[in-house]
Backbone of each chain as nested JSON, in Angstrom:
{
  "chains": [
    {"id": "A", "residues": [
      {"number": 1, "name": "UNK", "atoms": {"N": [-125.945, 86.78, 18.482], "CA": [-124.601, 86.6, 17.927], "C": [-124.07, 85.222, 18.348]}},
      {"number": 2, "name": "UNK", "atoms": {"N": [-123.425, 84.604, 17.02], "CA": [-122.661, 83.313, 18.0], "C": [-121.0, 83.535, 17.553]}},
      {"number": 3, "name": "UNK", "atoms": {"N": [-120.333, 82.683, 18.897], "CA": [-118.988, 82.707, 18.942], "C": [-118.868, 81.31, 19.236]}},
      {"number": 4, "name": "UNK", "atoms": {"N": [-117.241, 81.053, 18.965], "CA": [-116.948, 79.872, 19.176], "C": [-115.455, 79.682, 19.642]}},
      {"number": 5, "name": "UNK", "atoms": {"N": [-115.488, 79.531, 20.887], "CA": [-114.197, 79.847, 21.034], "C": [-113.21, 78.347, 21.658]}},
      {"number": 6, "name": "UNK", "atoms": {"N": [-112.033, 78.396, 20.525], "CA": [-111.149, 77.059, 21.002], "C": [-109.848, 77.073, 21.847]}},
      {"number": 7, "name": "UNK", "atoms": {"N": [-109.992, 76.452, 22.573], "CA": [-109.056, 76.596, 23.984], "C": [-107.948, 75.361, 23.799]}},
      {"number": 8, "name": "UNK", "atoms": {"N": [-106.864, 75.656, 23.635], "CA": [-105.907, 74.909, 23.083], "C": [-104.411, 74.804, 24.722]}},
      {"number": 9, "name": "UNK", "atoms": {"N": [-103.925, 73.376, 24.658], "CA": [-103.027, 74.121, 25.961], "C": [-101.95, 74.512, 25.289]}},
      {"number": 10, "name": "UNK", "atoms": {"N": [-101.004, 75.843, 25.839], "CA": [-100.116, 76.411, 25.117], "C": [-98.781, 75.354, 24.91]}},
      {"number": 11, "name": "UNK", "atoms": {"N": [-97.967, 75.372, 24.299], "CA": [-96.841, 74.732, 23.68], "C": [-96.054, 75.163, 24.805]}},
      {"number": 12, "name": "UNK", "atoms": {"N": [-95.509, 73.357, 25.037], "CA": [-94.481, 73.438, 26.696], "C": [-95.288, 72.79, 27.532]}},
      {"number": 13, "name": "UNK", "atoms": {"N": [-96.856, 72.646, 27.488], "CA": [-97.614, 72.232, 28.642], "C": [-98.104, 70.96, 28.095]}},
      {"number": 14, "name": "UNK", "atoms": {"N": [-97.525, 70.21, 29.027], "CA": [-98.239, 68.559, 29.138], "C": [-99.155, 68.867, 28.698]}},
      {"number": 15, "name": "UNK", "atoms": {"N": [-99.391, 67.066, 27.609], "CA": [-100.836, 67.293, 27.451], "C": [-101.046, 65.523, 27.488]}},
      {"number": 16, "name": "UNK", "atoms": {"N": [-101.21, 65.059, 28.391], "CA": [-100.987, 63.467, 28.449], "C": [-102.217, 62.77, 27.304]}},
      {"number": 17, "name": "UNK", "atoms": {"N": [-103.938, 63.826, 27.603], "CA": [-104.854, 63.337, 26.692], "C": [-104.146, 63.199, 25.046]}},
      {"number": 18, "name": "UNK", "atoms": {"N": [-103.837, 64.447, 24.783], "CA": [-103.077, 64.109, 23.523], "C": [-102.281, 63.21, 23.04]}},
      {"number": 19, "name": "UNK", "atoms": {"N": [-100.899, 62.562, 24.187], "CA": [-100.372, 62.412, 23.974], "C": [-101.265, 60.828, 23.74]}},
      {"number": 20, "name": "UNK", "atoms": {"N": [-101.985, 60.373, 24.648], "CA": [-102.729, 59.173, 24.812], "C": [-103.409, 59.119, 22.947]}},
      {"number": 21, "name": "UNK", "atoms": {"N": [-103.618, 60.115, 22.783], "CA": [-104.573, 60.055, 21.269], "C": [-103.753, 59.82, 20.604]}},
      {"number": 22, "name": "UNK", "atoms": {"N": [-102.622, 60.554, 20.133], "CA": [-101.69, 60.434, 19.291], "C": [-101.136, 58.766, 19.439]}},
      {"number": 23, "name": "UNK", "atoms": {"N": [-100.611, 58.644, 20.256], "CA": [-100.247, 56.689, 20.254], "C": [-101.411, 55.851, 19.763]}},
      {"number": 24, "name": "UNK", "atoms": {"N": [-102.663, 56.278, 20.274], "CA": [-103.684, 54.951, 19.506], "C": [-103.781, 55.43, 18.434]}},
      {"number": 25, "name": "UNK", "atoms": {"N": [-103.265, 56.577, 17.666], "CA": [-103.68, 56.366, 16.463], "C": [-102.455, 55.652, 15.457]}},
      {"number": 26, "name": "UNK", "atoms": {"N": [-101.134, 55.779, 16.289], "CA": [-99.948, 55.29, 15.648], "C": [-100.567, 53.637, 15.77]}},
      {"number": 27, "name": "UNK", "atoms": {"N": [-101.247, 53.542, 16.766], "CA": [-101.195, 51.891, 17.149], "C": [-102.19, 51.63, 15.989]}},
      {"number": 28, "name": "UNK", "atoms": {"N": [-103.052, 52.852, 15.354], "CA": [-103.886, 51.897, 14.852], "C": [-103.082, 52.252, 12.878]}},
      {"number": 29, "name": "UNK", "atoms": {"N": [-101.932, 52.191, 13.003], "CA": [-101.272, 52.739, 11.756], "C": [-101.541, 53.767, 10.859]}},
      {"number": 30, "name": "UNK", "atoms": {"N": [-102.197, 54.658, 11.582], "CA": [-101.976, 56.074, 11.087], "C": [-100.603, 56.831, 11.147]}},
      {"number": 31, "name": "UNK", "atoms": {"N": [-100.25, 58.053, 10.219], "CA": [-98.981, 58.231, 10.186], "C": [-99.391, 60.025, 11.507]}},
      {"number": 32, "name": "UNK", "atoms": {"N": [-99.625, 59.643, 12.039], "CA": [-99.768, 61.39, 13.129], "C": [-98.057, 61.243, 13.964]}},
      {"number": 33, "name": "UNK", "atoms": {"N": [-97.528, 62.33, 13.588], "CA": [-96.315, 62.857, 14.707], "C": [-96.711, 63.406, 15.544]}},
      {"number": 34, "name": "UNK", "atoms": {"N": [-97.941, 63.981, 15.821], "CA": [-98.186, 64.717, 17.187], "C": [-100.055, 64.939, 17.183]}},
      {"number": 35, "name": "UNK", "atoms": {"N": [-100.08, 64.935, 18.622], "CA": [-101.638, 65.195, 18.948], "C": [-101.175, 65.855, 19.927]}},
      {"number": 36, "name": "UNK", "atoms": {"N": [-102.869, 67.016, 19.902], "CA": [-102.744, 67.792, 21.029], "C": [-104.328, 68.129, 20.992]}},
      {"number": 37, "name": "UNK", "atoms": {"N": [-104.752, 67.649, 22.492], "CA": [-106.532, 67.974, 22.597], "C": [-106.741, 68.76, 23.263]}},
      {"number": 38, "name": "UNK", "atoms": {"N": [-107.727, 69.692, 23.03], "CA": [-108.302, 71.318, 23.399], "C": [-109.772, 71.335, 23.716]}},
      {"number": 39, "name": "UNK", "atoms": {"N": [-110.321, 72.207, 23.926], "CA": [-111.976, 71.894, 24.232], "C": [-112.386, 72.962, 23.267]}},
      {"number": 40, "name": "UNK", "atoms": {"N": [-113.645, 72.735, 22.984], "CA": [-114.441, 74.312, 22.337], "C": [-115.618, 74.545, 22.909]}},
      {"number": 41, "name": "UNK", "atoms": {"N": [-115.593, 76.237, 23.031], "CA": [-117.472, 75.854, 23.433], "C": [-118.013, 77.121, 22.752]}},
      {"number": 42, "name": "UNK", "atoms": {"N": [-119.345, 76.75, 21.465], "CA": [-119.611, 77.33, 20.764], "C": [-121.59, 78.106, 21.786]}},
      {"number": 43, "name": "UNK", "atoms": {"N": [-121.23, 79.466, 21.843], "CA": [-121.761, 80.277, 22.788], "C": [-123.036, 81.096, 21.648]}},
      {"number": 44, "name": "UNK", "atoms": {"N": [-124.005, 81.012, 22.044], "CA": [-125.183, 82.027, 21.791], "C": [-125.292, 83.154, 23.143]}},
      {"number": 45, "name": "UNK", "atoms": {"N": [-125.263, 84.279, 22.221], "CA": [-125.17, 85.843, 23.352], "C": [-125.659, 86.587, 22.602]}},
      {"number": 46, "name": "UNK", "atoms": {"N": [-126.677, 87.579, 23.547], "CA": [-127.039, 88.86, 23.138], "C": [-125.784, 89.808, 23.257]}},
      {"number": 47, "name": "UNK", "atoms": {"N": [-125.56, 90.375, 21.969], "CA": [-124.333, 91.457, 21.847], "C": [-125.038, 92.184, 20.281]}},
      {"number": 48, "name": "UNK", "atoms": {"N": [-124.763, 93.851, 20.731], "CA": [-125.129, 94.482, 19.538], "C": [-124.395, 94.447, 18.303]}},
      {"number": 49, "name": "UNK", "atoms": {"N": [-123.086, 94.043, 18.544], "CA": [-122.553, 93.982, 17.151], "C": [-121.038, 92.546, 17.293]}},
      {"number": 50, "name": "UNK", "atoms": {"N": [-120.714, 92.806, 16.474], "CA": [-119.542, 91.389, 16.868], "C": [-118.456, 91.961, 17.242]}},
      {"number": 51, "name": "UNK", "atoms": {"N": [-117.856, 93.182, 17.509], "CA": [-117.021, 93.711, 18.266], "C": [-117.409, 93.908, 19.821]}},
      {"number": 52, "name": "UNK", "atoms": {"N": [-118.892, 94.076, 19.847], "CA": [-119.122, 93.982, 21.614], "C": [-118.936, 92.165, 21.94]}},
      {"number": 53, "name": "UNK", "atoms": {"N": [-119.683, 91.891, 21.191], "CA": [-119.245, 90.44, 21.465], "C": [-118.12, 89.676, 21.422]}},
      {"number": 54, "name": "UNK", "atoms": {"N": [-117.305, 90.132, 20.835], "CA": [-116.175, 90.061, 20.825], "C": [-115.066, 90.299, 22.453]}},
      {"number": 55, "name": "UNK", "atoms": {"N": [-115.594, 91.067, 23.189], "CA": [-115.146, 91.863, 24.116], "C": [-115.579, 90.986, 25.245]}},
      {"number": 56, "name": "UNK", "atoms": {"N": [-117.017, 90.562, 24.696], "CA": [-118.005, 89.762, 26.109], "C": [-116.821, 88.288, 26.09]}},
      {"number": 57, "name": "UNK", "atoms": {"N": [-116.312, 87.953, 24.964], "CA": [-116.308, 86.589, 25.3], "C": [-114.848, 86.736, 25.383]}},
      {"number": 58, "name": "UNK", "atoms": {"N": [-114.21, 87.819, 25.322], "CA": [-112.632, 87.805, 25.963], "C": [-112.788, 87.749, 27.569]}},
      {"number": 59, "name": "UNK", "atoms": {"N": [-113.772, 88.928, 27.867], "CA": [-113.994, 88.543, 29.558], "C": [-114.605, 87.187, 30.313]}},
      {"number": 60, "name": "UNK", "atoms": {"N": [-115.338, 86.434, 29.105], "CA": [-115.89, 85.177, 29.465], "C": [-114.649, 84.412, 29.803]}},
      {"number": 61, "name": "UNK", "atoms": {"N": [-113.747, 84.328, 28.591], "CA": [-112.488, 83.528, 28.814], "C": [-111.629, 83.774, 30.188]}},
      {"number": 62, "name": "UNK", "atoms": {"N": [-111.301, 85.329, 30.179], "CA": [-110.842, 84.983, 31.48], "C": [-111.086, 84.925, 32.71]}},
      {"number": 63, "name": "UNK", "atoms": {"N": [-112.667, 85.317, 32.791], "CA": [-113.218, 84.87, 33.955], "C": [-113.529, 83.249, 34.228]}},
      {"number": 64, "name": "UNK", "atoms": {"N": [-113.907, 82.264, 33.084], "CA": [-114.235, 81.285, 33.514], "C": [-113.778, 80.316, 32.443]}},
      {"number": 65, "name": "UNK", "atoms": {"N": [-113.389, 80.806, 31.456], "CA": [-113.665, 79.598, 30.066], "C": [-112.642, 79.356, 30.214]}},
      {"number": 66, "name": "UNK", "atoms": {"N": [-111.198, 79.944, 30.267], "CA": [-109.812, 78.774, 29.746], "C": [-108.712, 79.979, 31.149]}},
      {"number": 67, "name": "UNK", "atoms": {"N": [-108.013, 79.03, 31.291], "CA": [-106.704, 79.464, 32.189], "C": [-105.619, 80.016, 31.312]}},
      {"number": 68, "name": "UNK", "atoms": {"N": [-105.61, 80.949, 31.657], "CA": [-104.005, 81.866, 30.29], "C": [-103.01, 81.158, 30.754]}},
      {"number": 69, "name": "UNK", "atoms": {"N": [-103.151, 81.095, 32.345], "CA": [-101.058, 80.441, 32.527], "C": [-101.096, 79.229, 31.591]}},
      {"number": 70, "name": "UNK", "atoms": {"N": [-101.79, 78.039, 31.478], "CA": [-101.543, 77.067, 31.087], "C": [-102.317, 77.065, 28.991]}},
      {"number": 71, "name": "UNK", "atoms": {"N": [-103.785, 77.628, 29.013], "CA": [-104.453, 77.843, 27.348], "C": [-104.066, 78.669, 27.077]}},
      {"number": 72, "name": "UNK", "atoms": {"N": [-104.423, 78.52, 25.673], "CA": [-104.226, 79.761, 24.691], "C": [-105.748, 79.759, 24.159]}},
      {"number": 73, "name": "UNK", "atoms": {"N": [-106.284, 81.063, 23.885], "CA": [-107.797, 80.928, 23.392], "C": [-107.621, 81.653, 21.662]}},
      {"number": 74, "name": "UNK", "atoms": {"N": [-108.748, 80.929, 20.903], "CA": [-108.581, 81.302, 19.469], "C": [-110.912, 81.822, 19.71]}},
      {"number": 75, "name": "UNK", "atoms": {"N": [-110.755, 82.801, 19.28], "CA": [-112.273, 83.39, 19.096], "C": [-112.69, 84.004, 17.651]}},
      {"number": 76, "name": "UNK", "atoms": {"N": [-113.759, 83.245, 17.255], "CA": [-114.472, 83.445, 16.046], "C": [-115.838, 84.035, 16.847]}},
      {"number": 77, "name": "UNK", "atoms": {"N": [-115.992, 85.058, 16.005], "CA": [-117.482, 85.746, 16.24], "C": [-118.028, 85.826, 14.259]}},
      {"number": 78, "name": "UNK", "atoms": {"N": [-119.385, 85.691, 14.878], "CA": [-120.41, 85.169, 13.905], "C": [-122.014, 85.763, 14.463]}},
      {"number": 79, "name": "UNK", "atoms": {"N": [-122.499, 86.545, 13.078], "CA": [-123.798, 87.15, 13.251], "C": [-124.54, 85.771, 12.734]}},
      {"number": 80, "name": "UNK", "atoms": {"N": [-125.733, 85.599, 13.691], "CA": [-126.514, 84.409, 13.67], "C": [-127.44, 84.623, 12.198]}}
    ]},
    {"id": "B", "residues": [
      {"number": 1, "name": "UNK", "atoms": {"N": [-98.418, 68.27, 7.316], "CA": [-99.426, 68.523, 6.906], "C": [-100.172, 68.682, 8.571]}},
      {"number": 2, "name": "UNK", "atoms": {"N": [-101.089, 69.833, 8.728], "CA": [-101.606, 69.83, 10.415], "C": [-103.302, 69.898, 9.639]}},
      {"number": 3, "name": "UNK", "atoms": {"N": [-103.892, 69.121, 10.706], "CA": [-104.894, 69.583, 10.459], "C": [-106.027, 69.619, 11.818]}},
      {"number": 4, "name": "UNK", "atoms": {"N": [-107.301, 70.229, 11.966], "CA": [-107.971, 70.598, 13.246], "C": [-109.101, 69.954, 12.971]}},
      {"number": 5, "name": "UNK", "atoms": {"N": [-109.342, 68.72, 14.211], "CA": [-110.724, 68.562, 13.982], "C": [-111.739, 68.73, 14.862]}},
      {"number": 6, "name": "UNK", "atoms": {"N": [-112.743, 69.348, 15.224], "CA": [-113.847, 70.101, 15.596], "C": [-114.974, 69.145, 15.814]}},
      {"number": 7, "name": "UNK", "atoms": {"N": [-115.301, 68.529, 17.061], "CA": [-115.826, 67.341, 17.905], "C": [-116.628, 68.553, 18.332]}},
      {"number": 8, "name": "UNK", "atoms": {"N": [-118.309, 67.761, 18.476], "CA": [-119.592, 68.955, 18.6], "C": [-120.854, 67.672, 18.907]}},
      {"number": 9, "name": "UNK", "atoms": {"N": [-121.352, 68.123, 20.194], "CA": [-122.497, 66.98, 20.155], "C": [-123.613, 67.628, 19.292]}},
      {"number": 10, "name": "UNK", "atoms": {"N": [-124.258, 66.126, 18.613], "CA": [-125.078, 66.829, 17.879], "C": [-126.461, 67.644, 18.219]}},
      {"number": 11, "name": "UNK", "atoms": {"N": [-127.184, 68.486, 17.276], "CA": [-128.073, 68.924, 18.25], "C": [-129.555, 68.259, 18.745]}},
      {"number": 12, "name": "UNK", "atoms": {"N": [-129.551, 68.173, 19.574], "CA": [-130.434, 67.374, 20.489], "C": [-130.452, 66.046, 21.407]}},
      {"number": 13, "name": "UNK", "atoms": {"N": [-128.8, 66.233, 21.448], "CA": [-128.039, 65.509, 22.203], "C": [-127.967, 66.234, 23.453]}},
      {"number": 14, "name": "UNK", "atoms": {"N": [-127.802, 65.49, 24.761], "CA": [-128.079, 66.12, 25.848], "C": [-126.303, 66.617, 26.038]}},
      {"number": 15, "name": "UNK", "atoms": {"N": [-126.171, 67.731, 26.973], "CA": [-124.847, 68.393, 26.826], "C": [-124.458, 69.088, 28.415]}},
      {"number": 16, "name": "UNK", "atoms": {"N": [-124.524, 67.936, 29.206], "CA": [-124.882, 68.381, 30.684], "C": [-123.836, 69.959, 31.0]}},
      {"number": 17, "name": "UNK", "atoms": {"N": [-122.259, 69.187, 30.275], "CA": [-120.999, 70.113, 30.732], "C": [-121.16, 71.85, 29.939]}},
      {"number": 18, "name": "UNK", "atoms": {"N": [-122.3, 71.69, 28.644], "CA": [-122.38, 72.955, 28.032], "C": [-123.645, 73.687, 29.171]}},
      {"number": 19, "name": "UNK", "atoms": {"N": [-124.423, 72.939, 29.907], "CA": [-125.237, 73.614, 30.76], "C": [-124.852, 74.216, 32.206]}},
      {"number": 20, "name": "UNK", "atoms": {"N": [-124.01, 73.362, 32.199], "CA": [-123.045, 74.141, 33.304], "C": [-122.264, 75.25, 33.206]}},
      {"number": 21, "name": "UNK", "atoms": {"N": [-121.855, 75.306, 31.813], "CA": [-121.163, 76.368, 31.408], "C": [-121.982, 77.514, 31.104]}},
      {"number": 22, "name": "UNK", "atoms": {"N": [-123.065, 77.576, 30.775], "CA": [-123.961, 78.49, 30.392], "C": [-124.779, 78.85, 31.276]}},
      {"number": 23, "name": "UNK", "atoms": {"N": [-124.512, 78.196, 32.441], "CA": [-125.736, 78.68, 33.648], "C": [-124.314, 79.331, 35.028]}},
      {"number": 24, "name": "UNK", "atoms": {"N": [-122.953, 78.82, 34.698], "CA": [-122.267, 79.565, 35.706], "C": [-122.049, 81.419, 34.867]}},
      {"number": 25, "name": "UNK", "atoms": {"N": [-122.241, 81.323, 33.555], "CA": [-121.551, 82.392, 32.485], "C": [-122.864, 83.542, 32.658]}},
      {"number": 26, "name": "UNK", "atoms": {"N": [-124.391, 82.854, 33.154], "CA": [-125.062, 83.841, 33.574], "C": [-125.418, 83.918, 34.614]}},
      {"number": 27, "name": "UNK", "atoms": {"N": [-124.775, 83.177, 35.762], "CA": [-124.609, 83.723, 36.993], "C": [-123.572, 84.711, 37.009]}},
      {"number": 28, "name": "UNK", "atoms": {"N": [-122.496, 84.529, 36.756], "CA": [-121.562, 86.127, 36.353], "C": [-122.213, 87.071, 35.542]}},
      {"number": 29, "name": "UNK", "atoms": {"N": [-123.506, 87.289, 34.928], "CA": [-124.148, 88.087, 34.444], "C": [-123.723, 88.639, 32.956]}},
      {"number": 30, "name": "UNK", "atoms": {"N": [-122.967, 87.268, 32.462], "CA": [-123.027, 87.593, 30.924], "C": [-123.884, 87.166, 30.491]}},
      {"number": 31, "name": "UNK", "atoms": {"N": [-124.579, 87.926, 29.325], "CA": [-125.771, 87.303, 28.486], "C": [-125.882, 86.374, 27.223]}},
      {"number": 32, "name": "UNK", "atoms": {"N": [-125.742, 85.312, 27.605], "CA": [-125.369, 84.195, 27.241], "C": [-126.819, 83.199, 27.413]}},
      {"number": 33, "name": "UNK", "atoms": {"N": [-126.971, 82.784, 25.942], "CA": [-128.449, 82.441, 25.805], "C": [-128.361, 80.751, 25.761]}},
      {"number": 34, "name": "UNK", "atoms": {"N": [-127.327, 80.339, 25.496], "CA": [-126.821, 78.964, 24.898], "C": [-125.281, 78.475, 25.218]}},
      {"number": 35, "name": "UNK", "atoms": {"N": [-125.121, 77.598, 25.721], "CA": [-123.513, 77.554, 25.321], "C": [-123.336, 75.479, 25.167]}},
      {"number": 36, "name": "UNK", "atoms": {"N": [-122.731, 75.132, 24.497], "CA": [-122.092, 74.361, 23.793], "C": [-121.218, 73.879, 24.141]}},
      {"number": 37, "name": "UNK", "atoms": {"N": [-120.803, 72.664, 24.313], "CA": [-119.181, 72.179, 24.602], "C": [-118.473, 71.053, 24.192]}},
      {"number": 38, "name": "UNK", "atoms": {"N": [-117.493, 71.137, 23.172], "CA": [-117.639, 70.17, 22.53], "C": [-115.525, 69.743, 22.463]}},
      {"number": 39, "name": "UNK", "atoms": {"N": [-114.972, 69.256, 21.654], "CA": [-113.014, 68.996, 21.851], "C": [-112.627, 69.019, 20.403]}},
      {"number": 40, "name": "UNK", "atoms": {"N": [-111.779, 69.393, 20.518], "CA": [-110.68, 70.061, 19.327], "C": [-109.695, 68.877, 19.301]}},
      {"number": 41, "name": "UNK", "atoms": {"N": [-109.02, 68.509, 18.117], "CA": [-107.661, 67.852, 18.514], "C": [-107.122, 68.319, 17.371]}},
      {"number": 42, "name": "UNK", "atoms": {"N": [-105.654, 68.981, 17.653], "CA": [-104.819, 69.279, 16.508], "C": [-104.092, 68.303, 16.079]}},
      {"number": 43, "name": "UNK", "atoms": {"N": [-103.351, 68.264, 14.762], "CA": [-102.932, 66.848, 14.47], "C": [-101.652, 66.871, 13.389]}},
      {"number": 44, "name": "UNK", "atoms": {"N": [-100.322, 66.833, 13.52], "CA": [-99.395, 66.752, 12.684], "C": [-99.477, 65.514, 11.948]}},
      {"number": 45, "name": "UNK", "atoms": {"N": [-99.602, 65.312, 10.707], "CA": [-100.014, 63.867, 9.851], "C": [-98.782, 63.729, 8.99]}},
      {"number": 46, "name": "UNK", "atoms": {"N": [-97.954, 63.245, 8.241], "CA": [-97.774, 62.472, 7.317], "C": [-98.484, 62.788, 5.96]}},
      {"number": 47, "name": "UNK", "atoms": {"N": [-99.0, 63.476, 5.071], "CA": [-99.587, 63.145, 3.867], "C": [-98.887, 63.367, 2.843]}},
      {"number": 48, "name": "UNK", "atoms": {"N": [-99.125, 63.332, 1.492], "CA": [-98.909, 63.654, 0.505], "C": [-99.553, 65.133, -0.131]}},
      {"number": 49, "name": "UNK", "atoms": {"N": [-100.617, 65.604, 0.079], "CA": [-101.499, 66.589, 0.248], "C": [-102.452, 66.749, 1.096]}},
      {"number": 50, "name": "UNK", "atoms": {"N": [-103.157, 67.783, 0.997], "CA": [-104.763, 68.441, 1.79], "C": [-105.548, 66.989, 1.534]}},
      {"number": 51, "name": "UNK", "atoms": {"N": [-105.61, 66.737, 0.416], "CA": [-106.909, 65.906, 0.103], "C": [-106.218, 64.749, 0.476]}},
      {"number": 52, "name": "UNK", "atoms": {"N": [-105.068, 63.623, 0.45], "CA": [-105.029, 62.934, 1.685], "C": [-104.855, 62.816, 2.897]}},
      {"number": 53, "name": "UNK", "atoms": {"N": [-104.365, 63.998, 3.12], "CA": [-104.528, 64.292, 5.222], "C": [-106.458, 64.172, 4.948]}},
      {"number": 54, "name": "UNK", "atoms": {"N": [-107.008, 65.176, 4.727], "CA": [-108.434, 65.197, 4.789], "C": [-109.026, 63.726, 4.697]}},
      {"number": 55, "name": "UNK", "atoms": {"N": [-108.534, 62.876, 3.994], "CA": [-109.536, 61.062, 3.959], "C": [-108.699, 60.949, 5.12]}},
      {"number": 56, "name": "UNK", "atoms": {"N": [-107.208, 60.503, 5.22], "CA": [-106.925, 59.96, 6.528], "C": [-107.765, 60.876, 7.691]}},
      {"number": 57, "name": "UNK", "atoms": {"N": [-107.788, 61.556, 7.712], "CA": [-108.415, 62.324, 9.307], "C": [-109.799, 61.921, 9.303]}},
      {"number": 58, "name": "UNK", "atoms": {"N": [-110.135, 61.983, 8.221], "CA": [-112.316, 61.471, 8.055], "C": [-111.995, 59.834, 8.788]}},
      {"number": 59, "name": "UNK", "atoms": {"N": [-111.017, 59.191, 8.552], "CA": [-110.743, 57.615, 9.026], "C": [-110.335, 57.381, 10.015]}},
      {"number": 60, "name": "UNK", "atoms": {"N": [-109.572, 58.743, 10.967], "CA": [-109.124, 58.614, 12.019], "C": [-110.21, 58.992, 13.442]}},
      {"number": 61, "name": "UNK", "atoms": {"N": [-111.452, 59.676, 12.595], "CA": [-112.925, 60.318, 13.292], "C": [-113.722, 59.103, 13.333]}},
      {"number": 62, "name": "UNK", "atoms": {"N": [-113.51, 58.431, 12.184], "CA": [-114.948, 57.56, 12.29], "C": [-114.029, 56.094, 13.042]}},
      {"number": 63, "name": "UNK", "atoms": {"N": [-112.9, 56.018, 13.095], "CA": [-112.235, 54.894, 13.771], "C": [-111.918, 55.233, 15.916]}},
      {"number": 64, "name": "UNK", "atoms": {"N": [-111.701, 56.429, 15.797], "CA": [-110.771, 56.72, 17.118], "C": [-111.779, 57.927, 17.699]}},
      {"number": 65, "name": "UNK", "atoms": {"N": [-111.751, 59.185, 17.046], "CA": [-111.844, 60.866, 17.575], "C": [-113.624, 61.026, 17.974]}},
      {"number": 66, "name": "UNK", "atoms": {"N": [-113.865, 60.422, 17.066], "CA": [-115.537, 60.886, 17.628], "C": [-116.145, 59.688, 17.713]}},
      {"number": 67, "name": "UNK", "atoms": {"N": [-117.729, 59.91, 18.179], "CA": [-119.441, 59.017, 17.569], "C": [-120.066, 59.543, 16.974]}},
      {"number": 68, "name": "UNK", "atoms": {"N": [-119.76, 58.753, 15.903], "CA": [-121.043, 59.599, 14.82], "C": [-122.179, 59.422, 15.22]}},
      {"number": 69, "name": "UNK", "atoms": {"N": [-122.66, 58.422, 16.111], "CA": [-124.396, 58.538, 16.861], "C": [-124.92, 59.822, 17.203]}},
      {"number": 70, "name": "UNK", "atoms": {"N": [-123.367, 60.301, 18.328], "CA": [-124.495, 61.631, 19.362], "C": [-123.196, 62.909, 18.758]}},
      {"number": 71, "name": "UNK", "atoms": {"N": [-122.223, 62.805, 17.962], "CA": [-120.885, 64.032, 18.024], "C": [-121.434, 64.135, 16.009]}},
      {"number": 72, "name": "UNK", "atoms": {"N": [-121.267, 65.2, 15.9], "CA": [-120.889, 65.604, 14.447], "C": [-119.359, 66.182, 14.41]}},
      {"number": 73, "name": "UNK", "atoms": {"N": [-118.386, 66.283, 13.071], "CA": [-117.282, 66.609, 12.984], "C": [-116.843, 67.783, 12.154]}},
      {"number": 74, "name": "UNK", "atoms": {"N": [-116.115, 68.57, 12.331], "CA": [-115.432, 69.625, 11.458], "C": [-113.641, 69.418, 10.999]}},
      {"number": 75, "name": "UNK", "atoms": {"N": [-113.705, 69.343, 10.031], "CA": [-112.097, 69.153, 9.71], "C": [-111.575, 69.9, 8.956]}},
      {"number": 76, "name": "UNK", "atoms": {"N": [-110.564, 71.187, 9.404], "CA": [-110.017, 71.95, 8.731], "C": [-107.932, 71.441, 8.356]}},
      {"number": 77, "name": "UNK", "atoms": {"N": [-107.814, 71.185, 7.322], "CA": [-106.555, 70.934, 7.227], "C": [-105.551, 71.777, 6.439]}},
      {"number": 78, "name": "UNK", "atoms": {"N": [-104.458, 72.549, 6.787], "CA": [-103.344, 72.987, 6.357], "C": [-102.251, 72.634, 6.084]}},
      {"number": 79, "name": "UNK", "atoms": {"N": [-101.144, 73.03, 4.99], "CA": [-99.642, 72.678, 4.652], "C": [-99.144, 73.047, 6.123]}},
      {"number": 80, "name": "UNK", "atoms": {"N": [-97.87, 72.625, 6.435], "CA": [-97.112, 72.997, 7.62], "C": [-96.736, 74.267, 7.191]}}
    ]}
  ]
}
């Protein structure tokens, strides 16, 4: 099974990388009002169906993949 | 106009930070065969439509957001 899960920081929380992206792109005359950078990490797992997997990679998240006080996580599951 | 773009090294690009992630995810004993790690940036734009947010953002990847050498890109764009 693959998943892919994007870790975004929640709204309210600094995000200086963003904010750094968003200005070079004004500098380079693009019209962006806002940037905000997140990580993804797209996961191969043995899981019998995409609801167990589904489950594996909620506990992945909060054991190791993204911090709730500060991310928010978005999860796509996908039969390979 | 927002749109998400989806930064991914390509494959057979070396991915030290996805091996770390995939070798701490089965030391916690999830079964996790692969893992991946790649950055998201969300993006409030300026356009006129989908199909010019979509060229500006393809111009803002190949100028600023990625390398097309070793990163491939995903760009999903929405109305506000």
């Amino acid at each position: 099974m693959r998943a892919t899960v994007l870790v975004r920081p929640k709204a309210g929380i600094l995000d200086p990388q963003g904010e750094a992206v968003g200005g070079s792109l004004r500098k380079l005359e693009f019209p962006v009002t806002r940037a905000r950078v997140g990580r993804l990490v797209d996961l191969e797992l043995e899981a019998a169906d995409p609801v167990e997997a589904r489950a594996q990679v909620e506990r992945m998240c909060a054991e190791l993949l993204a911090n709730p006080l500060i991310e928010s996580v978005e999860i796509h599951v996908e039969r390979e």
